[in-house]
C-alpha positions in Angstrom: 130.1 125.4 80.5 134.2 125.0 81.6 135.4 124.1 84.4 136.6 127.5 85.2 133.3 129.1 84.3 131.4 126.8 86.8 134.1 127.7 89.5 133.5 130.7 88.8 129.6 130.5 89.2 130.6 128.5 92.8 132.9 131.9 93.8 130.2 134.2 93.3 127.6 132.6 95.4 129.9 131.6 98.3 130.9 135.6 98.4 128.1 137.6 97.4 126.3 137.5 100.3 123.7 134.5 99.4 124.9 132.1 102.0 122.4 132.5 104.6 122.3 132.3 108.2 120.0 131.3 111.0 120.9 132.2 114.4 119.0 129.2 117.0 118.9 130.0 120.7 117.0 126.9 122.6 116.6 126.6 126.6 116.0 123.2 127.7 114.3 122.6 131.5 115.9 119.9 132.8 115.6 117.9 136.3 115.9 115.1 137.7 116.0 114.1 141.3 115.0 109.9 142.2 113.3 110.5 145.7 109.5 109.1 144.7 109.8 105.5 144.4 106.9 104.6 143.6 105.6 107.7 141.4 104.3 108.0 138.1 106.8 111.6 137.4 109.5 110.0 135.4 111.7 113.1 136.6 111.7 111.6 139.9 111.1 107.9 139.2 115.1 105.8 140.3 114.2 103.4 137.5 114.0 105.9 135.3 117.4 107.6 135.5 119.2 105.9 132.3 116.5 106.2 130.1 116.1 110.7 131.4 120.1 110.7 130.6 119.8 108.8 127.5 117.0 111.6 126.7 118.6 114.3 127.7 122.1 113.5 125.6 119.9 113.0 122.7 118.3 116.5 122.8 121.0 118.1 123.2 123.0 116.2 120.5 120.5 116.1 118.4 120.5 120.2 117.9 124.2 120.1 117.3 124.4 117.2 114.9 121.1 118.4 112.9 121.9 122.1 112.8 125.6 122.5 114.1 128.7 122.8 111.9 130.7 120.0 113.1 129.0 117.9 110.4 131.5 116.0 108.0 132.0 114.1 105.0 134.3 111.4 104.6 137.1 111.1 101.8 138.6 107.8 101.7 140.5 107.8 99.0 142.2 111.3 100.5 142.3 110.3 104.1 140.5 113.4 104.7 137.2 114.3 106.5 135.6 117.3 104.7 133.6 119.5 106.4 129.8 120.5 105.2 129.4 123.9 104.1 125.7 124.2 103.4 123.8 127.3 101.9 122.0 128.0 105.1 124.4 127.9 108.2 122.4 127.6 111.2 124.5 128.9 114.6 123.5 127.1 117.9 123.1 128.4 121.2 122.1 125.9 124.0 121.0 126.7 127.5 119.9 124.0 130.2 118.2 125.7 133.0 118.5 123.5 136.2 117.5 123.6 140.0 120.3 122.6 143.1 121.9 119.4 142.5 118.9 117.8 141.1 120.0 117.2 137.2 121.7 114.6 135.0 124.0 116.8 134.0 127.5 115.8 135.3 126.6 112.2 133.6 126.9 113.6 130.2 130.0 112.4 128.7 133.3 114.6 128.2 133.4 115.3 125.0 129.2 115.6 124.8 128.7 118.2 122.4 128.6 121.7 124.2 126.0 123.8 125.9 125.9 126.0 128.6 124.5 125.3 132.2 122.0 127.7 133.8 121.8 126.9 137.6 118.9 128.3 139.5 117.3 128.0 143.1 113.6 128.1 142.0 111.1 125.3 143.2 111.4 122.6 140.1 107.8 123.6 138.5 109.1 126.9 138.2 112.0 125.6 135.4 110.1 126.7 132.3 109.5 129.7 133.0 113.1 129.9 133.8 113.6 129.4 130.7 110.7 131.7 128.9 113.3 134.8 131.0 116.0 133.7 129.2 114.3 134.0 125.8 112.7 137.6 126.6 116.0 138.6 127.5 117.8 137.4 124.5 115.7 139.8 122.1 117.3 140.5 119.3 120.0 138.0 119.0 118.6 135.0 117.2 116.2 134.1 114.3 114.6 131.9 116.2 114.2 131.0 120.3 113.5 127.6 121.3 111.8 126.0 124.3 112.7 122.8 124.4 111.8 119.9 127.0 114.8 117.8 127.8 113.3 114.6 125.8 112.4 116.2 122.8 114.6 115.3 119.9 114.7 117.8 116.1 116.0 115.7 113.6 114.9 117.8 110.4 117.4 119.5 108.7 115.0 121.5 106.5 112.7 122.5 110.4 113.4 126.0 110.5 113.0 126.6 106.7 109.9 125.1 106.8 108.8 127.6 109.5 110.3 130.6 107.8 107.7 129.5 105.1 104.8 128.9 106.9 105.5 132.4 108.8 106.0 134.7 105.8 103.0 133.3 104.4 100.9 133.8 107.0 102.2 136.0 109.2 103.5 136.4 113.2 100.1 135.8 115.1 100.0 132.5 113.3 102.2 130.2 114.9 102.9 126.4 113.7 103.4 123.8 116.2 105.5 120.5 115.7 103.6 117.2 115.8 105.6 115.2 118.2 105.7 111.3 117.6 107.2 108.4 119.7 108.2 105.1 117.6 109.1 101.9 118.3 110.3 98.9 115.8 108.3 96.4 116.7 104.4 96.1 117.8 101.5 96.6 115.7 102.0 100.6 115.9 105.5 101.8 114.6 105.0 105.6 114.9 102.5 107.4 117.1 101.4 110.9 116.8 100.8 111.5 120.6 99.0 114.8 120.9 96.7 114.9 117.7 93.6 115.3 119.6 92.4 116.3 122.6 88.3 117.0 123.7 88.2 121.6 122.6 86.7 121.8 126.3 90.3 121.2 127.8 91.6 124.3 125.5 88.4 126.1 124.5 89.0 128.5 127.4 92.4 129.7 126.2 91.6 129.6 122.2 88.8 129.7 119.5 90.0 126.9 117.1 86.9 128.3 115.0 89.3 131.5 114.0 90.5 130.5 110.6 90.4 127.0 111.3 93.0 125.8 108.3 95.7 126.8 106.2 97.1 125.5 103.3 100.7 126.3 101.9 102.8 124.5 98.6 105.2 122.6 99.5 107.1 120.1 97.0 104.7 118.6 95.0 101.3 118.7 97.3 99.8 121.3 99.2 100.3 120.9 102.9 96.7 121.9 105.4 97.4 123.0 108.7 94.8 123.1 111.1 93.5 124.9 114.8 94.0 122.2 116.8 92.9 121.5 120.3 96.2 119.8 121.4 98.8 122.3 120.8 101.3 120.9 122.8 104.1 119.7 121.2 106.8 119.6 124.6 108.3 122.4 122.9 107.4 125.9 120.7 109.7 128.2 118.5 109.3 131.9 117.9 111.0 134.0 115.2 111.9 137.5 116.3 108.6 139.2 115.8 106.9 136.7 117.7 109.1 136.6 120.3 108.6 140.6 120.6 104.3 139.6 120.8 105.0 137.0 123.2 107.0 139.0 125.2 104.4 141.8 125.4 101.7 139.7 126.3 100.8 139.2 130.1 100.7 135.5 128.7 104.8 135.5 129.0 104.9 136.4 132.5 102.1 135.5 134.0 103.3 132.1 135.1 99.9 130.4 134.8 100.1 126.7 135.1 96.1 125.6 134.9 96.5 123.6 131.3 97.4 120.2 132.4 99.7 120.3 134.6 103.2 123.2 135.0 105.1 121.0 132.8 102.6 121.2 130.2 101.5 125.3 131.0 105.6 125.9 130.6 105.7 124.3 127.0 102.3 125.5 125.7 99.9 127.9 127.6 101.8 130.8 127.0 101.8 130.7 123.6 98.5 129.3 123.3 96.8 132.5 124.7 99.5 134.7 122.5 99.0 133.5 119.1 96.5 130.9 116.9 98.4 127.8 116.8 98.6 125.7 114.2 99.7 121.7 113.4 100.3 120.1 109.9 97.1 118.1 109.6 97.5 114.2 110.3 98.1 112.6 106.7 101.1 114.6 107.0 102.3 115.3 110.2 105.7 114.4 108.9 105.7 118.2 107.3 107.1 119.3 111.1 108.0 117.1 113.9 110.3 116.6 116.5 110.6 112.5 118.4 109.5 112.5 122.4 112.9 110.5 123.2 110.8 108.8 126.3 108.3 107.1 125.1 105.1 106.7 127.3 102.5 105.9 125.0 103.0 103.6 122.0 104.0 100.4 124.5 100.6 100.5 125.2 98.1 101.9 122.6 96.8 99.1 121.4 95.9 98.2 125.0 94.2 101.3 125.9 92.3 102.4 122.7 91.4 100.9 119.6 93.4 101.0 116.2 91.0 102.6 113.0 92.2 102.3 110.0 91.3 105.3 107.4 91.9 104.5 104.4 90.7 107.8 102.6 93.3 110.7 102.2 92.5 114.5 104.0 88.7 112.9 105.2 87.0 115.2 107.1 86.7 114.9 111.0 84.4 113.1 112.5 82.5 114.9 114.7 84.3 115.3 117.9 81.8 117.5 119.7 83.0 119.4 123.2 83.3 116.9 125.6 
């Protein structure tokens, strides 16, 4: 092949269309106000301000610098920084929803990368579903819609191609949850899975993880299981379009419920736990689709509170967890 053949070649596919697009709308709850002391709500905890900021910048930079287009390559010999130009261009819209004064927000550096501030007057709990109006009324805009707490961090590239597989294979009402990890560099645990299971009772009134209970999809060179898992919650979900048009419909999305855990966790999951099946990339690879918890609150201290089994056999069965 000449030179001028494969330019060519590189012509055609840059202008005939091929170069796809993925159009990412995320809203972000985000507060913080340091009048409890002596609480256990990090969101209101003084000691925890840096680390909520140093959260908060890293969600938000995170979407831009793993999906954005201000991505670069750099030429030293040319003195010039080249920007990337992949084959799927993924746009991003951010939107931080945010109660009075109480918010991090006017710490975020100048020149943090952009997003847009959505100030309300609602009572704090009510944040999230703040943010599940904004995505209703943003139908037919995006490719996908985001909920996103404001210490969860997407670091995968490849996230959203990965979900637009999973969901032509198997269709809208399944949906595919992240696994979300914590990690640390030292300690006998490095990275930590923190919602892989939770007792069925806490969840068996919203779902029947007995309804097509796994999944399995090609991927690379392995086949990757999903399964019905009883801790869906990842501190965030994702909807394609025709999703977001079930959700919406459902008098899950506006219902406001907050019994699952607590409103935090009803915001992030409950929703879309009574609207769809939701799935998880079984354990031994977990790594399929995840996003990092940017404050860490368990892995200082698993080894302390529960015991470490090693399992040495790949895609063994569950023990038997029973209800409780």
């Amino acid at each position: 092949m000449t030179r001028q053949t494969l330019m060519d070649e590189v012509h055609m596919v840059s202008t005939s269309g091929q170069r796809r697009q993925l159009r990412l709308l995320f809203t972000i709850p985000h507060f913080f106000s340091a009048l409890a002391p002596n609480g256990t709500n990090r969101s209101r905890l003084p000691s925890a301000r840096d680390e909520r900021l140093r959260a908060i910048m890293a969600t938000i930079a995170g979407l831009h610098q793993t999906f954005g287009a201000a991505i670069y390559g750099l030429d030293h010999f040319g003195r010039t920084a080249w920007q990337a130009s992949p084959s799927v261009q993924h746009f991003v819209d951010i939107v931080i929803c945010t109660t009075g004064g109480a918010h991090l927000l006017d710490d975020l550096p100048p020149q943090h990368p952009p997003f847009q501030h959505n100030p309300t007057t609602v009572e704090p709990e009510k944040l999230g579903f703040e943010c599940h109006r904004l995505l209703k009324d943003a139908r037919g805009r995006y490719d996908y819609y985001g909920y996103v707490e404001d210490d969860i961090v997407l670091l995968d590239p490849l996230f959203f191609r990965k979900r637009q597989l999973f969901d032509g294979r198997f269709g809208p009402k399944a949906l595919l949850q992240p696994n979300r990890y914590e990690a640390r560099p030292d300690g006998p645990v490095h990275k930590l899975y923190v919602d892989y299971h939770l007792s069925p009772a806490r969840t068996a009134r919203y779902q029947d993880v007995g309804n097509d209970p796994h999944l399995e999809m090609p991927f690379l060179d392995e086949t990757i299981t999903f399964e019905r898992t009883s801790y869906p919650s990842a501190g965030c979900f994702f909807l394609s379009e025709e999703q977001l048009h079930i959700w919406a419909a459902s008098p899950a999305s506006s219902d406001q419920d907050v019994s699952y855990l607590s409103s935090l966790d009803s915001a992030a999951t409950l929703s879309v736990m009574k609207a769809f099946r939701i799935y998880k990339p079984m354990l031994d690879q977990a790594w399929f689709l995840e996003v990092l918890h940017a404050s860490p609150r368990w892995i200082q201290s698993v080894a302390e509170i529960t015991r470490l089994a090693r399992r040495d056999n790949p895609f063994a069965p569950h023990l038997s967890w029973g209800a409780s």
